[in-house]
GUTINU-739341 format. One record per residue (C-alpha): residue in one letter; z, x, y negated. Coordinates in pm, whole numbers, plus 50000, padded with zeros to 5 digits. Each point is the difference from the previous one (the first is absolute). Layout:
N
<lumkol "A"; <Z; X; Y>> ...
//
This chain:
165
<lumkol "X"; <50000; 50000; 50000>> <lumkol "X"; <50088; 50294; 49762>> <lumkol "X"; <49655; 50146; 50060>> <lumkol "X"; <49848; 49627; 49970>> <lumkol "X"; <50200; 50025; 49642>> <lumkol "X"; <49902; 50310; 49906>> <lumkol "X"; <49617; 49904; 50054>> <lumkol "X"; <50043; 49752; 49801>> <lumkol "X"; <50151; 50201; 49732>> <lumkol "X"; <49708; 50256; 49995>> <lumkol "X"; <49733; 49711; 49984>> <lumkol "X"; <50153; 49841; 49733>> <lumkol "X"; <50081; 50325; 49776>> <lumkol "X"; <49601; 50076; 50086>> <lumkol "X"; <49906; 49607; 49833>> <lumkol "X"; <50233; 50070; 49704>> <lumkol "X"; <49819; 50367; 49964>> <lumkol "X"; <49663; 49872; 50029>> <lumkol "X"; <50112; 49751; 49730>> <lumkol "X"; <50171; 50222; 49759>> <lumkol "X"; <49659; 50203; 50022>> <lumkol "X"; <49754; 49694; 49932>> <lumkol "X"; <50243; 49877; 49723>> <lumkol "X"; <49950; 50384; 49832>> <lumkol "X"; <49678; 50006; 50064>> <lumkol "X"; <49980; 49625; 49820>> <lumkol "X"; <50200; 50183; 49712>> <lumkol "X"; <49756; 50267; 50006>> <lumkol "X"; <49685; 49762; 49960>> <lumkol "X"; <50146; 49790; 49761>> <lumkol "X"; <50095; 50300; 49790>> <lumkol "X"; <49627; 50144; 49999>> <lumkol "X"; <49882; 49662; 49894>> <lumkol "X"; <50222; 50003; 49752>> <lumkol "X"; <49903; 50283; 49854>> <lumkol "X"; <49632; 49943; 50075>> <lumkol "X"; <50050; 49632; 49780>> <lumkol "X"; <50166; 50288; 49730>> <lumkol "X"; <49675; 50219; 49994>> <lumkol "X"; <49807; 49653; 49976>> <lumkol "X"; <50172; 49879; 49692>> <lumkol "X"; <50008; 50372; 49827>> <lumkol "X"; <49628; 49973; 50062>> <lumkol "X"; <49911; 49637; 49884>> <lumkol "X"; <50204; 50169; 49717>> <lumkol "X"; <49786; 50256; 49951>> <lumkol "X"; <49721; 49778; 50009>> <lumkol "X"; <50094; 49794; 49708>> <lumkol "X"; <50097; 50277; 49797>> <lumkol "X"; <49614; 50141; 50073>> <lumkol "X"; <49891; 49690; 49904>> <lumkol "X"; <50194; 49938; 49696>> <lumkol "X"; <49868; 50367; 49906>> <lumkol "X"; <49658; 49895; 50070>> <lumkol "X"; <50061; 49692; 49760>> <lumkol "X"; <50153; 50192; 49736>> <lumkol "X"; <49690; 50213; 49968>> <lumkol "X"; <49785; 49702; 49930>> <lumkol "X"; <50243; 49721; 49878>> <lumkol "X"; <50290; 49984; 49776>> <lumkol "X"; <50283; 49841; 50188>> <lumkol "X"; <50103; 49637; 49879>> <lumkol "X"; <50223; 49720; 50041>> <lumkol "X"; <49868; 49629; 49981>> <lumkol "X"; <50288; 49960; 49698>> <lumkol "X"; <49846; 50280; 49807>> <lumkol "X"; <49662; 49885; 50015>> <lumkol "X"; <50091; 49622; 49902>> <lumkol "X"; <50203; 50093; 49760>> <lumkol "X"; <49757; 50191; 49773>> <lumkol "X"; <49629; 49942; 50219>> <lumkol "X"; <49830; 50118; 49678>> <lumkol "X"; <50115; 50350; 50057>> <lumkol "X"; <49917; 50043; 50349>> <lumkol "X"; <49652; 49837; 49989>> <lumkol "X"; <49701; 50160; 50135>> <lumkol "X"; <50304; 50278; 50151>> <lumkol "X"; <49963; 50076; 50395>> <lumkol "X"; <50341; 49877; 50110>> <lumkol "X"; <50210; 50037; 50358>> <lumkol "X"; <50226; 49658; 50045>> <lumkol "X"; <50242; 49916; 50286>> <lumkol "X"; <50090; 49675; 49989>> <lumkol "X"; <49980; 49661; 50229>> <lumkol "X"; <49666; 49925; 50040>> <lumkol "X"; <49901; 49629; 50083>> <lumkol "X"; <49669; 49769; 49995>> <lumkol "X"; <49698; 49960; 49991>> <lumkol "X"; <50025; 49712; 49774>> <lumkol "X"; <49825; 49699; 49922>> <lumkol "X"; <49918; 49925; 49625>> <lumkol "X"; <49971; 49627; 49890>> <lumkol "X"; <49948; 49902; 50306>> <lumkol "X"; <49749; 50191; 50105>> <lumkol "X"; <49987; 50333; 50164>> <lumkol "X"; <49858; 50268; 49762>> <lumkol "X"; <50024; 50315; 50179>> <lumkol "X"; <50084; 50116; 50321>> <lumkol "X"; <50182; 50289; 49799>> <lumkol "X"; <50222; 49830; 49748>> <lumkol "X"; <50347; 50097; 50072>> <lumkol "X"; <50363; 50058; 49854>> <lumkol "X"; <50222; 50304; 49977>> <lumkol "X"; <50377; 49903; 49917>> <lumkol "X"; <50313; 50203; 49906>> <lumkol "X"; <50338; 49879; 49908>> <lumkol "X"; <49817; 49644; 49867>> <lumkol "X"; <49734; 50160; 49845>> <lumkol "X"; <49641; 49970; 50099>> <lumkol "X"; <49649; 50125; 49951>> <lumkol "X"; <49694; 49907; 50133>> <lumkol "X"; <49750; 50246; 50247>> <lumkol "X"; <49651; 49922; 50042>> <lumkol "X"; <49914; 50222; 50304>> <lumkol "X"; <49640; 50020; 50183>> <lumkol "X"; <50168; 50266; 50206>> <lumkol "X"; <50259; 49778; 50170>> <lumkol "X"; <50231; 49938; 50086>> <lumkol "X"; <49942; 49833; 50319>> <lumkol "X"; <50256; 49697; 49948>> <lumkol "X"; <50042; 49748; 49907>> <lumkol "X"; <50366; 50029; 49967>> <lumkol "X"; <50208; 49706; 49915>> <lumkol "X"; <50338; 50186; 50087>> <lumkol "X"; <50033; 50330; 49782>> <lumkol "X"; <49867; 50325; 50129>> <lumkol "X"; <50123; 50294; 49837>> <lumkol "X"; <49714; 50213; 49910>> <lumkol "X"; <49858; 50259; 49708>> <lumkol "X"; <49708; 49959; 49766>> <lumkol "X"; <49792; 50220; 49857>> <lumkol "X"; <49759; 49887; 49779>> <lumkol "X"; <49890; 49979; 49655>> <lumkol "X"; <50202; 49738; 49730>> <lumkol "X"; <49695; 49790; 49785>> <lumkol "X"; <49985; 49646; 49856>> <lumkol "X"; <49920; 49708; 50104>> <lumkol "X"; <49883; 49687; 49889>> <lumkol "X"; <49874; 49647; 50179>> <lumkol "X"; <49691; 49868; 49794>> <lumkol "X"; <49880; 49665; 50017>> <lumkol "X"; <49657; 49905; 49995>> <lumkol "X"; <49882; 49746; 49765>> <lumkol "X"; <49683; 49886; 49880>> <lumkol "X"; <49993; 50265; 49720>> <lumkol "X"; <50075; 50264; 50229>> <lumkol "X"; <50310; 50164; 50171>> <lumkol "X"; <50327; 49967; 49753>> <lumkol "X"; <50295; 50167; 50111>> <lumkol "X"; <50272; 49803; 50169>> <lumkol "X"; <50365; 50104; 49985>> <lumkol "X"; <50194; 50285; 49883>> <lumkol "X"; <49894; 50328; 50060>> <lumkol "X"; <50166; 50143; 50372>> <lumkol "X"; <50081; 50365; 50070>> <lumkol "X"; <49948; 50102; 50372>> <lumkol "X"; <49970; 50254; 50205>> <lumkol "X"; <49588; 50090; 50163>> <lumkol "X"; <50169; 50159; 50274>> <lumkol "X"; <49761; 50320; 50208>> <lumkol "X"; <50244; 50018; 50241>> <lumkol "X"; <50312; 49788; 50190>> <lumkol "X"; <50240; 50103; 50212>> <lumkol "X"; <50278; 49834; 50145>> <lumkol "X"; <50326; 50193; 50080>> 
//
């Protein structure tokens, strides 16, 4: 019986050994990924700063606020926006462009006209950066005379480019 015992013993300190190794080697693994999912996120890092670099050289760096708040200044200025980008939108009814869309920041908003994208629509939010060019717009209204214009005059963003972060 002692020998039965002592069997028994030896199996079950080999089961708890086998398990102590699998649970370090579990330890192990999760530690690499962890570290890989570090390299990852200094990378995408990396990546943005690149690409903020990139933007820099060709666009000043602007907030929706400072645009709306003095448009005048900015216009015909190749600008980089992050905001929440939403649309396309419809306009009296009717659906004007396939490229008509909003960029919002803390309640502010400006539109983008984009023939570059995005691929939306988007009726939820979607955080993204614009770069593109701030001009004036205008609706007109055609009469019998000839096109009037219709409405105050809009400052948006032509965007070249749209990326969403």
């Amino acid at each position: 019986m002692a020998a039965g015992l002592i069997a028994t013993i030896a199996a079950y300190r080999s089961i708890v050994q086998e398990r102590d190794s699998t649970i370090s080697s579990l330890n192990s693994q999760v530690s690499s990924l962890n570290s890989q999912a570090t390299n990852l996120q200094d990378q995408i890092t990396l990546l943005k700063t690149q690409l903020n670099g990139l933007l820099n050289a060709t666009a000043t760096s602007a907030s929706v606020d400072e645009i709306s708040l003095n448009p005048s200044a900015w216009l015909n200025k190749t600008v980089a926006v992050e905001g929440n980008l939403t649309g396309p939108y419809e306009y009296g009814g009717l659906y004007v462009y396939a490229w008509n869309y909003k960029l919002s920041s803390n309640g502010i908003t400006i539109g983008v006209f984009s023939l570059v994208g995005p691929p939306g629509p988007y009726y939820q939010p979607v955080n993204a950066l614009v770069l593109g060019v701030v001009t004036e717009r205008r609706d007109y209204m055609i009469t019998m005379n000839g096109t009037v214009p219709a409405g105050p005059v809009q400052y948006v963003i032509e965007a070249e480019r749209v990326y969403l972060l």
